[in-house]
Backbone as a ProteinNet text record, in pm:
[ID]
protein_1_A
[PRIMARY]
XXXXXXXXXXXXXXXXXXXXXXXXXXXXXXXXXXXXXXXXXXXXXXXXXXXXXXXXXXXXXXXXXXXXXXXXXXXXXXXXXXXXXXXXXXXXXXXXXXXXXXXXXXXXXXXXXXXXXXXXXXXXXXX
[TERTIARY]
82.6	0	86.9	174.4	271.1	323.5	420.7	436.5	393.2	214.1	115.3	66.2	61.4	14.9	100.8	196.5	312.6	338.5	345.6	255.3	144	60.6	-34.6	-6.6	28.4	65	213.4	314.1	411.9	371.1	271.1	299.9	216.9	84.1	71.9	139.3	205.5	285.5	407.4	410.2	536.3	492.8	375.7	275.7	270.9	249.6	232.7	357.6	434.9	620.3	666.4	664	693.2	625.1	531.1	441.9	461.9	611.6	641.2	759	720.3	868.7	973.6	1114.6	1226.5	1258.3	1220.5	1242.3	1179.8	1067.7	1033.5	1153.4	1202.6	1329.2	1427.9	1490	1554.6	1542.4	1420.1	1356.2	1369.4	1319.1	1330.4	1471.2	1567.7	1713.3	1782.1	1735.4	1753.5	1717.8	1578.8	1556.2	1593.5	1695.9	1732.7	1721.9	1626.5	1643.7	1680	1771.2	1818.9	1773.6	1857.7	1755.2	1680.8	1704.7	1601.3	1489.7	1486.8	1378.5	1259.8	1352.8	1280.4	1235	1249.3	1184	1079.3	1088.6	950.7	863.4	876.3	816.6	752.7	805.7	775.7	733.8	837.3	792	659.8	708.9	648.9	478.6	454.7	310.4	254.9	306.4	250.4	238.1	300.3	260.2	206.5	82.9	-42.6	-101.5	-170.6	-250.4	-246.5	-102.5	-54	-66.4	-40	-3.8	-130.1	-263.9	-404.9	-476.9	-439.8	-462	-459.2	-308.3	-255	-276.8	-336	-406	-532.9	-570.3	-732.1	-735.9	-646.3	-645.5	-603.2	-511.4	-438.5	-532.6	-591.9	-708.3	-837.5	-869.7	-983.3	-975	-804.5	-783.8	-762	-682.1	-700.1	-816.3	-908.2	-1038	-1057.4	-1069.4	-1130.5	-1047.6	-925.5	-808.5	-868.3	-920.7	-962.5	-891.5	-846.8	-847.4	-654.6	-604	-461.3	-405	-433.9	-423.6	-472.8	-569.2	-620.7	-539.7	-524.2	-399.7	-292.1	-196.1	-80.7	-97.3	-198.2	-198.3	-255.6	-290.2	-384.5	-579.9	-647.8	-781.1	-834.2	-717.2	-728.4	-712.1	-708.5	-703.6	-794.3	-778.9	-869.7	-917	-906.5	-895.3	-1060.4	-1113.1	-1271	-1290.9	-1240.5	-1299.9	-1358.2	-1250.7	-1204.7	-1357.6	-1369.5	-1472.3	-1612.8	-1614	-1789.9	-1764.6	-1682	-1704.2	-1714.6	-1637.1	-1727	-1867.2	-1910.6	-2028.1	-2153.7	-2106.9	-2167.8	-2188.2	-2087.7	-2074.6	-2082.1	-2019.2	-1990.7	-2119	-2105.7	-2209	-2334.2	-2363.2	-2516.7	-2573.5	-2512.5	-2540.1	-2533.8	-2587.4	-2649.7	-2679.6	-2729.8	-2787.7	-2669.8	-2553.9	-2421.1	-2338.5	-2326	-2250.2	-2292.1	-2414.3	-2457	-2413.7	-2480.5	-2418.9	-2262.4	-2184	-2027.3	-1999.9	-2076.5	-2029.9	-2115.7	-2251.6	-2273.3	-2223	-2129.3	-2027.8	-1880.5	-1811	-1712.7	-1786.2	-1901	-1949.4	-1944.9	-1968.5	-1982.5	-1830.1	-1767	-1609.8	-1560.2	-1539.9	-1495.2	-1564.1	-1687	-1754.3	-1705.2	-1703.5	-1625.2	-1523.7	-1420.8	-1234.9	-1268.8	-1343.9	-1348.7	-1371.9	-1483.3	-1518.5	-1428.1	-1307.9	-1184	-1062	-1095	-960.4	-1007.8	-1159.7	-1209.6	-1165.9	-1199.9	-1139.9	-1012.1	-960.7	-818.6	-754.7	-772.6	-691.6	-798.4	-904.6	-998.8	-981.5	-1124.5	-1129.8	-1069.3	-1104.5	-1078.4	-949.4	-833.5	-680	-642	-752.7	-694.2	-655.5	-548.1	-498.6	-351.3	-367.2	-252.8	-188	-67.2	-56.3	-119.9
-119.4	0	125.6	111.2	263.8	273.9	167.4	164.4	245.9	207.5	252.5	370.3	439.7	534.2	698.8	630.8	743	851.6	811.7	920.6	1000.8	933.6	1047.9	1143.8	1142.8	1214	1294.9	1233.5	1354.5	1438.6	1383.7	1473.8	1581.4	1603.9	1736.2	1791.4	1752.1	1805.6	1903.2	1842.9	1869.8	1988.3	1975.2	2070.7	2231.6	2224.8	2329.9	2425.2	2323.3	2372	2412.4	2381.1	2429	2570.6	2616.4	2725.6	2801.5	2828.1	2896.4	2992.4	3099.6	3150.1	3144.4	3125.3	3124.6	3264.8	3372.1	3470.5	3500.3	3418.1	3450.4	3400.4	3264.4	3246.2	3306.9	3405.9	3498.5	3621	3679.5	3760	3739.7	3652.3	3624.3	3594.1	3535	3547	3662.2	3797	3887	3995.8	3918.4	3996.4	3941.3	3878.5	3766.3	3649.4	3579.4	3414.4	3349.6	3206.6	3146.3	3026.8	2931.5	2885.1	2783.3	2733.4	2651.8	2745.6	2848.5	2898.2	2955	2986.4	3065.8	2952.4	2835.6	2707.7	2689.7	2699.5	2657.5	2772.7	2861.4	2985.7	3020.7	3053.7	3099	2961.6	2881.5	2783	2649.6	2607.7	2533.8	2560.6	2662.4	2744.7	2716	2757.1	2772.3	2626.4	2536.4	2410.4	2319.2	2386.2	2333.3	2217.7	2338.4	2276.7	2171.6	2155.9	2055.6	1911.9	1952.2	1848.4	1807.7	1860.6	1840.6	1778.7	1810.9	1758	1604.4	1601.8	1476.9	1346.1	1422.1	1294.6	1286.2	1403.1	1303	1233.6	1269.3	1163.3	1027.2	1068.5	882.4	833.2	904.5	845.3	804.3	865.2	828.6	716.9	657.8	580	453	513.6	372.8	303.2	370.5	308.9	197.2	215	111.3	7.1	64.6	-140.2	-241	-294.4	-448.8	-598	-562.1	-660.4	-687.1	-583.1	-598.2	-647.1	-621.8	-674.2	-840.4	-891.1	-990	-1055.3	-999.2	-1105.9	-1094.6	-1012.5	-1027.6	-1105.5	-1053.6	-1076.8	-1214.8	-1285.3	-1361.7	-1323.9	-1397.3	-1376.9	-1356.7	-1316.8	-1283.8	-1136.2	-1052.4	-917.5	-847.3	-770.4	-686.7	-536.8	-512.6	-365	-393.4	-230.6	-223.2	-283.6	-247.2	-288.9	-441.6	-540	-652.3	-714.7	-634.5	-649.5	-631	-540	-489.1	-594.1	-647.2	-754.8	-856.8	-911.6	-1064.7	-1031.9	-940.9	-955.6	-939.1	-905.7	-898.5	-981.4	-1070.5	-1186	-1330.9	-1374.9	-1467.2	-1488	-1423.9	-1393.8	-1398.3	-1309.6	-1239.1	-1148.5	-1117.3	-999.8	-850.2	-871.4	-716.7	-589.2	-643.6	-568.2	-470.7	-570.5	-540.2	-461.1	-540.8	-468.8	-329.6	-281.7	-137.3	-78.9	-110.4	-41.1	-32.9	-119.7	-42.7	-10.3	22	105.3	262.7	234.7	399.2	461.3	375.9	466.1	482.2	412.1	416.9	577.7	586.6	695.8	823.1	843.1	909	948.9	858.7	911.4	931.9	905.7	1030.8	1168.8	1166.5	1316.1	1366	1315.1	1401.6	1441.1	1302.6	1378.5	1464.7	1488.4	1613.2	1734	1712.6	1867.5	1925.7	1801.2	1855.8	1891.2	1843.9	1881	2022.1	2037.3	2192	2271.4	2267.1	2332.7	2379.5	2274.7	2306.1	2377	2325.7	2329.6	2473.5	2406.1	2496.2	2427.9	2406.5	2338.5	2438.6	2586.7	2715.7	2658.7	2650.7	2639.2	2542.9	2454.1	2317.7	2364	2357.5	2409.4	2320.7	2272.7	2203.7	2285.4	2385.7	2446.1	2574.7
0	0	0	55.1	98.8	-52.5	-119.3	-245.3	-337.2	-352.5	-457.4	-363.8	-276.9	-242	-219.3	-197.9	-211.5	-302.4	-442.9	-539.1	-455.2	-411.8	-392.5	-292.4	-222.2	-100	-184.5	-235.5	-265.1	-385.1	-495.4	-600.3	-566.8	-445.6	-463.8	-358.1	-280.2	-216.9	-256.8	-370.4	-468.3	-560.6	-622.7	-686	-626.6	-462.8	-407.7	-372.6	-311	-304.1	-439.5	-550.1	-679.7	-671.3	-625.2	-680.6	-527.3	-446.2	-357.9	-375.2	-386.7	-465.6	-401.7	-417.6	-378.5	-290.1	-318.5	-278.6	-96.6	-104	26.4	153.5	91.5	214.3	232.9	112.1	105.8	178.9	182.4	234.7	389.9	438	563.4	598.7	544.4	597.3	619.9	526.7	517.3	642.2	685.6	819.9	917.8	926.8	1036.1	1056.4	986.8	1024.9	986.7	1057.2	1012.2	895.7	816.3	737.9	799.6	918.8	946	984.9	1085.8	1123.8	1026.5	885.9	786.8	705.3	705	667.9	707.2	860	963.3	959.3	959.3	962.7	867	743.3	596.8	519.3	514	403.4	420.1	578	567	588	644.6	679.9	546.7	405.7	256.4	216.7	237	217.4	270.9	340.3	456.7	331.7	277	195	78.1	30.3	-18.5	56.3	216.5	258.6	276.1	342.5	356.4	252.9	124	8.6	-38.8	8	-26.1	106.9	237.4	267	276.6	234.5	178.1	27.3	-48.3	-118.6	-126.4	-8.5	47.6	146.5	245.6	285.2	216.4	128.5	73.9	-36.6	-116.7	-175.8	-68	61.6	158	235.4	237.1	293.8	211	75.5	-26.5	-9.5	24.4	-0.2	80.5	-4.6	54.9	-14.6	-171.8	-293.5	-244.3	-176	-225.8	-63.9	68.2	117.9	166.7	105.4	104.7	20.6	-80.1	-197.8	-89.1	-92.8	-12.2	141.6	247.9	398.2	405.2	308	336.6	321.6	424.8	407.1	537.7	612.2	810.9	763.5	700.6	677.2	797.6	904.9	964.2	898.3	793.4	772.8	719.4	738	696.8	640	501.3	363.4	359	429.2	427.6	519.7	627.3	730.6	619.9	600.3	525.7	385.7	333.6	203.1	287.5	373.9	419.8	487.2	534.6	614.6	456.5	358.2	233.2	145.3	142.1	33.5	140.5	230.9	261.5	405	485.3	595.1	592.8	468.4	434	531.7	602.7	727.1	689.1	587	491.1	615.4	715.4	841.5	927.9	907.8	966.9	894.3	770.2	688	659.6	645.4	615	742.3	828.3	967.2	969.7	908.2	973.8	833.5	731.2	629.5	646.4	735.6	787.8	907.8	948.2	1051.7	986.7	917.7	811.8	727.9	681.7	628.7	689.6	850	929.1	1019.8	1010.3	1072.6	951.8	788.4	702.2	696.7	733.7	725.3	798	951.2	1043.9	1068	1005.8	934.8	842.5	732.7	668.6	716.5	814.2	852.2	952.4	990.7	1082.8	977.6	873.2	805.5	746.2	711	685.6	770.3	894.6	977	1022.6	1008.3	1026.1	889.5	814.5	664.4	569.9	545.7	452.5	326.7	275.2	127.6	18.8	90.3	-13	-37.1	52.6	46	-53.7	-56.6	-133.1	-254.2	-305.3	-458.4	-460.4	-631.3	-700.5	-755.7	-750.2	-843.3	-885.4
[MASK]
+++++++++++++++++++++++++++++++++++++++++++++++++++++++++++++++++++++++++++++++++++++++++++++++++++++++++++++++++++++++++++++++

């Protein structure tokens, strides 16, 4: 998973740092800080939203893995996905399975409206 997911998380990460001008760390060395401080200070503040970006897209591509840990881990897999397909196919506990796919539904709404908060959808930008 880290493999195939890693793209997602660096390239917009990478997207947003590209589109930071060079000049601002300059600027700030200029008024005194050193380059780490003018890293933490200046640079890394502007690449919030890159980083906010890139894990809701690694989160929202990792919820679904069910097919690739089951090939690799075996068929003892604990992860959601893995949980809500046997209670679907093999179980028939349709009753269950909806229920921990409407709380699976309900703790991403609520990581979103914390990453709104924290982050802002406005901010979200590639580039």
């Amino acid at each position: 998973m880290t493999q195939i997911l890693l793209p997602f998380m660096i390239l917009p990460i990478f997207s947003v740092m590209k589109t930071i001008p060079p000049s601002y760390m300059k600027a700030a060395q200029n008024l005194g800080a050193t380059p780490t401080l003018a890293f933490i200070r200046v640079y890394m503040p502007q690449t919030i939203p890159g980083v906010g970006a890139g894990c809701i897209l690694v989160f929202i591509v990792a919820i679904g893995y069910y097919i690739t840990p089951e090939l690799v881990g075996g068929k003892d897999g604990r992860l959601i996905g893995n949980m809500v397909a046997y209670h679907m196919q093999r179980s028939l506990n349709w009753g269950l399975a909806a229920a921990m796919g409407t709380v699976l539904l309900v703790v991403i709404l609520i990581l979103y409206w914390v990453y709104d908060k924290i982050v802002g959808i406005d901010n979200m930008k590639m580039g």
